[in-house]
MMTF fields as JSON, N, C-alpha, C and O atoms, coordinates in Angstrom:
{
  "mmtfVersion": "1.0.0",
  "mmtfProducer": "UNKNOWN",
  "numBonds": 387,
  "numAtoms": 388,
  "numGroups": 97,
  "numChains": 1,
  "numModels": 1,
  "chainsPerModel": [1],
  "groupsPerChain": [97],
  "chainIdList": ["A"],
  "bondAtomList": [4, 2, 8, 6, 12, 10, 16, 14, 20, 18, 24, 22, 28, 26, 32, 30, 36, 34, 40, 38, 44, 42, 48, 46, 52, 50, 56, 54, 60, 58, 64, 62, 68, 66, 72, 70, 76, 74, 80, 78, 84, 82, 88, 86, 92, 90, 96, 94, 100, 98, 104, 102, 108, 106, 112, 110, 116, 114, 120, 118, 124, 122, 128, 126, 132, 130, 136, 134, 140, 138, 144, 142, 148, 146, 152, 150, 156, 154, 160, 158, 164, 162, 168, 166, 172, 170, 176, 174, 180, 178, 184, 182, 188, 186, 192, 190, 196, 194, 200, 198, 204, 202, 208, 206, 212, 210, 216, 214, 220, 218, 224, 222, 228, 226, 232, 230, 236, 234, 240, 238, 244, 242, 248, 246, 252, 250, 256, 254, 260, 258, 264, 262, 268, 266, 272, 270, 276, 274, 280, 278, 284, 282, 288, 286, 292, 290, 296, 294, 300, 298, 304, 302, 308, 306, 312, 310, 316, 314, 320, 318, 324, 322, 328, 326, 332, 330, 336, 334, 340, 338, 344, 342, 348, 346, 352, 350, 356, 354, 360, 358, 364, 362, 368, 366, 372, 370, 376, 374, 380, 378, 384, 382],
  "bondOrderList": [1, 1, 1, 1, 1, 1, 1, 1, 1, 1, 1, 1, 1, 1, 1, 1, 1, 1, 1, 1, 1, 1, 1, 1, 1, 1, 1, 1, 1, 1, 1, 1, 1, 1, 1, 1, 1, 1, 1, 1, 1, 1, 1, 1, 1, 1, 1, 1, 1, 1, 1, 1, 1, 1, 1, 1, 1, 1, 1, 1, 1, 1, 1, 1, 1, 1, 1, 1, 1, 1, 1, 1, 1, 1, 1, 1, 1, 1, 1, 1, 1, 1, 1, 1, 1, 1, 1, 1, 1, 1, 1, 1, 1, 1, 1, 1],
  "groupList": [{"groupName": "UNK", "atomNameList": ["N", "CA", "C", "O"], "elementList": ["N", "C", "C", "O"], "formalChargeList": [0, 0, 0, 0], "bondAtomList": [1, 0, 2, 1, 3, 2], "bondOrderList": [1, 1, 2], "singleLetterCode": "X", "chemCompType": "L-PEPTIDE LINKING"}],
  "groupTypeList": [0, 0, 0, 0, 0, 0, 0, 0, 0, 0, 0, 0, 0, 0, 0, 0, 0, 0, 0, 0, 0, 0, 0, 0, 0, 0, 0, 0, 0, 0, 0, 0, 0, 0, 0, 0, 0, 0, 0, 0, 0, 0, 0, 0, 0, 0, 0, 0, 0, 0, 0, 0, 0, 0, 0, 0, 0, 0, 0, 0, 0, 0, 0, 0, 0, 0, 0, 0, 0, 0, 0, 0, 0, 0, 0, 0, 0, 0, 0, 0, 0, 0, 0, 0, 0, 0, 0, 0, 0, 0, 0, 0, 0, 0, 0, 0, 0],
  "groupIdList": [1, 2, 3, 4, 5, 6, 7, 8, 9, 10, 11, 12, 13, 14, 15, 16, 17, 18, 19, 20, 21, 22, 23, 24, 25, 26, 27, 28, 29, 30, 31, 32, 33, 34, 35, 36, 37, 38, 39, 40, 41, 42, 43, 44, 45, 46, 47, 48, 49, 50, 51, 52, 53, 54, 55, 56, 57, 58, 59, 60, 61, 62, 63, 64, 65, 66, 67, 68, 69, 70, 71, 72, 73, 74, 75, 76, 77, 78, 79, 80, 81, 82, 83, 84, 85, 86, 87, 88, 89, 90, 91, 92, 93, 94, 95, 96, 97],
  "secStructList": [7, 7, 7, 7, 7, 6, 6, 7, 7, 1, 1, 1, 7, 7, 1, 2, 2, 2, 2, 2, 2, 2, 2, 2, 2, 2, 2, 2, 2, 6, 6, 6, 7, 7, 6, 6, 7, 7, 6, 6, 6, 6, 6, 7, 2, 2, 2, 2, 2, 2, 2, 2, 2, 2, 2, 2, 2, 2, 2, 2, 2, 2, 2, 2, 2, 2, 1, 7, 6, 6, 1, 7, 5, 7, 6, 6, 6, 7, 1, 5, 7, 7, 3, 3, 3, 6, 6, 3, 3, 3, 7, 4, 4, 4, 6, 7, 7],
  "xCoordList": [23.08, 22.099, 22.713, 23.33, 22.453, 23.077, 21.877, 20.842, 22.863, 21.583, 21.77, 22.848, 20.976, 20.163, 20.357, 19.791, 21.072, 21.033, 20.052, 19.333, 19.991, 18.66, 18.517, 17.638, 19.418, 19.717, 19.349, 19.276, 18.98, 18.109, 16.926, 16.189, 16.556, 15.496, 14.729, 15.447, 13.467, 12.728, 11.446, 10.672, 11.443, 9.323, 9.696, 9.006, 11.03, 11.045, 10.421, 10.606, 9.68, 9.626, 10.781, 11.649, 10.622, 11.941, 11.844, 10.943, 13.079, 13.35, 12.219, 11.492, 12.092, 10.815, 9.971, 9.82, 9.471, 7.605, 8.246, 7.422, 9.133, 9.048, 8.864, 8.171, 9.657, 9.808, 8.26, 7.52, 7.664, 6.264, 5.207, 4.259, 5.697, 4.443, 5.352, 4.746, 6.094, 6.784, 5.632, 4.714, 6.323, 5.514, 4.145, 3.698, 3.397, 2.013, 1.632, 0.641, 2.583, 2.016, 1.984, 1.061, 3.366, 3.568, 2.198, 1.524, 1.722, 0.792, -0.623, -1.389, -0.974, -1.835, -2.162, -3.246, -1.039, -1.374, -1.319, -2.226, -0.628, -1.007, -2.228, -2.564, -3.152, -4.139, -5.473, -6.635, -5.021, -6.056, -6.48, -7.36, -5.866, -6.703, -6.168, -5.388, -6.903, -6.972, -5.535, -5.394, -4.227, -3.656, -4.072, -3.711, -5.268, -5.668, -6.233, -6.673, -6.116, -6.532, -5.775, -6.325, -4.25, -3.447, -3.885, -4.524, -3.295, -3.903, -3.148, -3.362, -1.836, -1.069, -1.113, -0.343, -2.074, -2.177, -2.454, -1.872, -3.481, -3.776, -3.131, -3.673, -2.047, -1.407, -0.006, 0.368, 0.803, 2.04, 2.893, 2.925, 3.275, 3.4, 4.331, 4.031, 5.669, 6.946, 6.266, 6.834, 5.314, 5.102, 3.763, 3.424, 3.048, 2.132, 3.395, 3.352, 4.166, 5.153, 5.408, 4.818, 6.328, 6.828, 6.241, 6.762, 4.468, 3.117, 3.443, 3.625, 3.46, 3.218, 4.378, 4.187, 5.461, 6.393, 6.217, 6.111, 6.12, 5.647, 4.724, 5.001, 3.55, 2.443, 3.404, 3.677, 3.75, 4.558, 5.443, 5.319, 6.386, 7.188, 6.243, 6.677, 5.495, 4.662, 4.092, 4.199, 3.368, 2.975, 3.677, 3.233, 5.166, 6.254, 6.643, 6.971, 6.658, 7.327, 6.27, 6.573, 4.625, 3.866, 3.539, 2.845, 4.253, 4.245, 5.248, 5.213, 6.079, 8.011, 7.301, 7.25, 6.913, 6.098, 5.395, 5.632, 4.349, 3.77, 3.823, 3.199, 5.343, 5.604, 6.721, 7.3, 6.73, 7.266, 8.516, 8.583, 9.842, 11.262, 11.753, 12.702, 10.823, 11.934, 11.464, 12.045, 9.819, 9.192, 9.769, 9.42, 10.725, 11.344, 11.864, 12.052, 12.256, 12.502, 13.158, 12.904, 14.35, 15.248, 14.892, 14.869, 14.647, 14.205, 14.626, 14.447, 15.764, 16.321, 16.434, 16.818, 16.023, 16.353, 14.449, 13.932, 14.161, 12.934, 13.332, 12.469, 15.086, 15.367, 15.308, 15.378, 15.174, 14.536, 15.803, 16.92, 15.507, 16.213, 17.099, 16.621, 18.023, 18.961, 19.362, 19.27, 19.623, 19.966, 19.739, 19.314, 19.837, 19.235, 20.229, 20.786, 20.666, 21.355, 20.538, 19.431, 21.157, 20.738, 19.856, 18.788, 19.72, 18.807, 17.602, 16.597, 17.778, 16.997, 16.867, 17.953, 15.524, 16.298, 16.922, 16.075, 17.99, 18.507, 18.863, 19.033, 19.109, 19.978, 20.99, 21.353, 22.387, 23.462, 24.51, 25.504, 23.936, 24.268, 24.296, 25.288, 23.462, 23.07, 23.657, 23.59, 24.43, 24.816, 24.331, 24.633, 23.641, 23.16, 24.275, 25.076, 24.159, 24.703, 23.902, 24.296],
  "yCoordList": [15.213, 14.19, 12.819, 12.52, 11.977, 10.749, 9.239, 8.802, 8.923, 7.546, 6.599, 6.395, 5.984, 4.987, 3.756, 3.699, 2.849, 1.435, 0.499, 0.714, -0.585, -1.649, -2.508, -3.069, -2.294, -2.601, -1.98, -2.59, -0.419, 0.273, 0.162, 0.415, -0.242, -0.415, 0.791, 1.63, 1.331, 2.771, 2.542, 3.28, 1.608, 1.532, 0.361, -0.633, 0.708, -0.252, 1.057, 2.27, 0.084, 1.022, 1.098, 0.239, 2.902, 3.185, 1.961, 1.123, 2.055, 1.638, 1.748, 0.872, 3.431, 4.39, 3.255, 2.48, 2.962, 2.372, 0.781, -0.094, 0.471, -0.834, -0.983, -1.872, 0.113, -0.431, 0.137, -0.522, 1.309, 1.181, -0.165, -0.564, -0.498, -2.019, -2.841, -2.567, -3.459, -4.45, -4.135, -4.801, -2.711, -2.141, -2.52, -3.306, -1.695, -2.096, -3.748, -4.189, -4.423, -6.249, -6.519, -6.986, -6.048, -6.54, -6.169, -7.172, -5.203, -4.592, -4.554, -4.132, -5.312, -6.105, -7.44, -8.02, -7.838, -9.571, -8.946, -9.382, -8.228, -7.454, -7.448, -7.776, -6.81, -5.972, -7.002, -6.611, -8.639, -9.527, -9.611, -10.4, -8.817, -9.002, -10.066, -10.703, -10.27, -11.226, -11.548, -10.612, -12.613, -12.346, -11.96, -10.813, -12.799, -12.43, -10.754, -10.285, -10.323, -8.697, -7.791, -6.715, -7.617, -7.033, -5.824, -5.693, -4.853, -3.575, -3.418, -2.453, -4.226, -3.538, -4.568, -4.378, -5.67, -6.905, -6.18, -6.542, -4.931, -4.461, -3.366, -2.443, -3.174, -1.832, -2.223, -1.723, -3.319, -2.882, -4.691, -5.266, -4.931, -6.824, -6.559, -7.031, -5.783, -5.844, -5.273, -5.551, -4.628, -3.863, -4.827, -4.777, -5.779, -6.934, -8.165, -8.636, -8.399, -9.136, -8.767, -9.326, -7.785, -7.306, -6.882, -6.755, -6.688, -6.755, -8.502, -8.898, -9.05, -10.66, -11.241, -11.898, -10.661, -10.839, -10.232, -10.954, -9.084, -8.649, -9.71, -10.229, -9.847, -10.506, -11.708, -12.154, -12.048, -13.371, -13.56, -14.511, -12.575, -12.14, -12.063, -12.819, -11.641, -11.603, -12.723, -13.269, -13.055, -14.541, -15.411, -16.009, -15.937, -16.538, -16.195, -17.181, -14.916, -14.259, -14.273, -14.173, -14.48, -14.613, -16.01, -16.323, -17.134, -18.271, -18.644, -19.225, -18.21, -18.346, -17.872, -18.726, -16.671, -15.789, -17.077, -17.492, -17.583, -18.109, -19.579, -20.075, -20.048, -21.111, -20.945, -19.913, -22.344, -21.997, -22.495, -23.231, -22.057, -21.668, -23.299, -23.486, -24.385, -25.554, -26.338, -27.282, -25.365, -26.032, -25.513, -25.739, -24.796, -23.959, -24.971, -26.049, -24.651, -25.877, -24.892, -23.689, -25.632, -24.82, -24.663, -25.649, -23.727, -23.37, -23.304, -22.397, -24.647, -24.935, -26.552, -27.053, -27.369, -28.166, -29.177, -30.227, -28.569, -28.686, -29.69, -30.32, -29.782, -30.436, -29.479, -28.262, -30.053, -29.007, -28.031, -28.407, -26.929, -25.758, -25.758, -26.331, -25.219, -25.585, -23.469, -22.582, -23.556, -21.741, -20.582, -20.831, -19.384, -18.505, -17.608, -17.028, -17.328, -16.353, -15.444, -15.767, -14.568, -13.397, -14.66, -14.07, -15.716, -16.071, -16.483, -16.906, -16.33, -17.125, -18.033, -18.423, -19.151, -20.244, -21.183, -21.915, -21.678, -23.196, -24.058, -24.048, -25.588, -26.263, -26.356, -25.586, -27.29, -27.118, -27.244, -26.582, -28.328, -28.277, -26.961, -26.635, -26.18, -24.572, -23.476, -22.369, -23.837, -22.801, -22.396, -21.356, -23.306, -23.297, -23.89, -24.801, -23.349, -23.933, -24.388, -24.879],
  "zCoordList": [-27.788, -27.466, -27.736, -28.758, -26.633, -27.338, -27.483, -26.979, -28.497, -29.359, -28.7, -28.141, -28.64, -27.877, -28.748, -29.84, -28.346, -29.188, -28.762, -27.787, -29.488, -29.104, -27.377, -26.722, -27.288, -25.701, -24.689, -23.622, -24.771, -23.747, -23.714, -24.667, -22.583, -21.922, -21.832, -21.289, -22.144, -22.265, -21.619, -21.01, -21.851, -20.891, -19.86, -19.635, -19.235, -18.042, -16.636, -16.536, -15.782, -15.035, -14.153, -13.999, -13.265, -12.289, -11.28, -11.237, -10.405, -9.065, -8.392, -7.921, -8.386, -7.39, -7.773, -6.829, -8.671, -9.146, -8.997, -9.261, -8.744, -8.577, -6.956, -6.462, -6.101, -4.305, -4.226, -3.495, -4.907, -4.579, -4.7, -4.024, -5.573, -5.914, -5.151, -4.114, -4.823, -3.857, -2.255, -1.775, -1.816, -0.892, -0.689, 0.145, -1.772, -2.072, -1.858, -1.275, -2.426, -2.324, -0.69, -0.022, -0.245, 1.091, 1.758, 1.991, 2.056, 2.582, 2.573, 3.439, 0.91, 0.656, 1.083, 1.026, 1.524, 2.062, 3.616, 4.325, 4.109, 5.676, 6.284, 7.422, 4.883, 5.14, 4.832, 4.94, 4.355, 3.817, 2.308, 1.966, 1.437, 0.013, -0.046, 0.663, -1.414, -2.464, -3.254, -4.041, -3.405, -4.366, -5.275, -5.542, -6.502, -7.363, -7.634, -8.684, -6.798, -7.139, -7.416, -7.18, -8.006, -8.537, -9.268, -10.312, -8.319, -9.718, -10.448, -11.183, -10.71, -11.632, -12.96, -13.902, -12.954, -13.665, -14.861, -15.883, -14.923, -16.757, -16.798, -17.405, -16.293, -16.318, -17.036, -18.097, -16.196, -16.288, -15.713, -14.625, -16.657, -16.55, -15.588, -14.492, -15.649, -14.512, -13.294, -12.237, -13.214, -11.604, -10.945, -9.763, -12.099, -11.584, -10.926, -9.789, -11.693, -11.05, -9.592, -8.668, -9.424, -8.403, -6.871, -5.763, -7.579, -6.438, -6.071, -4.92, -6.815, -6.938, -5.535, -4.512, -6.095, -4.853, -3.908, -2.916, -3.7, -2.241, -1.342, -0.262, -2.153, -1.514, -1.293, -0.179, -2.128, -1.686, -0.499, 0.272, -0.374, 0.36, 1.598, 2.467, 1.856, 3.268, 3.732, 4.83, 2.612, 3.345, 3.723, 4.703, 3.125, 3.391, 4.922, 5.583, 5.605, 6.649, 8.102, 9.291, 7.278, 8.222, 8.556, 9.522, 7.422, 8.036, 8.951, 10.035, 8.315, 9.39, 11.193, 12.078, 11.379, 12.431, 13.267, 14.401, 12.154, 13.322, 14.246, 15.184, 13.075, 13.557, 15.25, 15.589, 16.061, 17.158, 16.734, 15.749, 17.596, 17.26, 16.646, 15.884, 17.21, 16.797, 15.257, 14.721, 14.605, 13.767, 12.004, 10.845, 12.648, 11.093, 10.484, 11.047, 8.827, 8.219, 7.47, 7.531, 6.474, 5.581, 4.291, 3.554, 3.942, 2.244, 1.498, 0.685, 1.325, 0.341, 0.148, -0.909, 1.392, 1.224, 2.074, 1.694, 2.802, 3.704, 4.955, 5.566, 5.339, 6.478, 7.634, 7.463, 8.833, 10.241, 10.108, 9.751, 10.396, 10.328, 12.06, 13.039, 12.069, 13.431, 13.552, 14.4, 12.692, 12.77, 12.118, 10.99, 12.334, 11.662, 11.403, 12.335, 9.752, 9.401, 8.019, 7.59, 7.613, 6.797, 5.89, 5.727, 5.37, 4.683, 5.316, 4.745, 6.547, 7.55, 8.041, 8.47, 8.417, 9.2, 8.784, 8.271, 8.669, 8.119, 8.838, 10.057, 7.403, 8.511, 8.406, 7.517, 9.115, 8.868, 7.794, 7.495, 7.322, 5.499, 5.03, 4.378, 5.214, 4.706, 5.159, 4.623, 6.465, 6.937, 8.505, 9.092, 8.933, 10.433, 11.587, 11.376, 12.497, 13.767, 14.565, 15.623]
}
């Protein structure tokens, strides 16, 4: 059996229970709730977080969505966005063409 020093983590939750509540958030702001309605808020502080981002994560993606192609702006800096790579849209300072 081997010992466990102060550095392991034991009541972290898995991967599994974290892409579930990520999941769960996304799908919650999909579906219209409430941010404030977190079920994981009296359960479990890292998997209320991680709902927190999901939801976040969606609403961010459904604003990008409904804007038209020339109204994007860069999210790092908030100058008009010119191109779109793996971070999404930017501008050229950032990495846009």
């Amino acid at each position: 059996m081997q010992d466990r020093d102060e550095t392991d983590v034991v009541d972290r939750p898995s991967q599994y229970a974290r892409s579930i509540a990520y999941a769960e958030g996304v799908a919650a702001h999909d579906f219209g709730r409430d941010r404030a309605r977190n079920p994981y808020s009296s359960q479990d502080l890292v998997l209320a977080v991680v709902w927190i981002t999901g939801w976040d994560t969606a609403e961010r993606e459904a604003v990008e969505r409904s804007r038209e192609p020339g109204e994007h702006q860069c999210p790092f800096c908030g100058a008009p966005a010119v191109g779109q790579t793996f971070l999404g849209y930017v501008c050229r300072e950032h990495g846009g063409e």
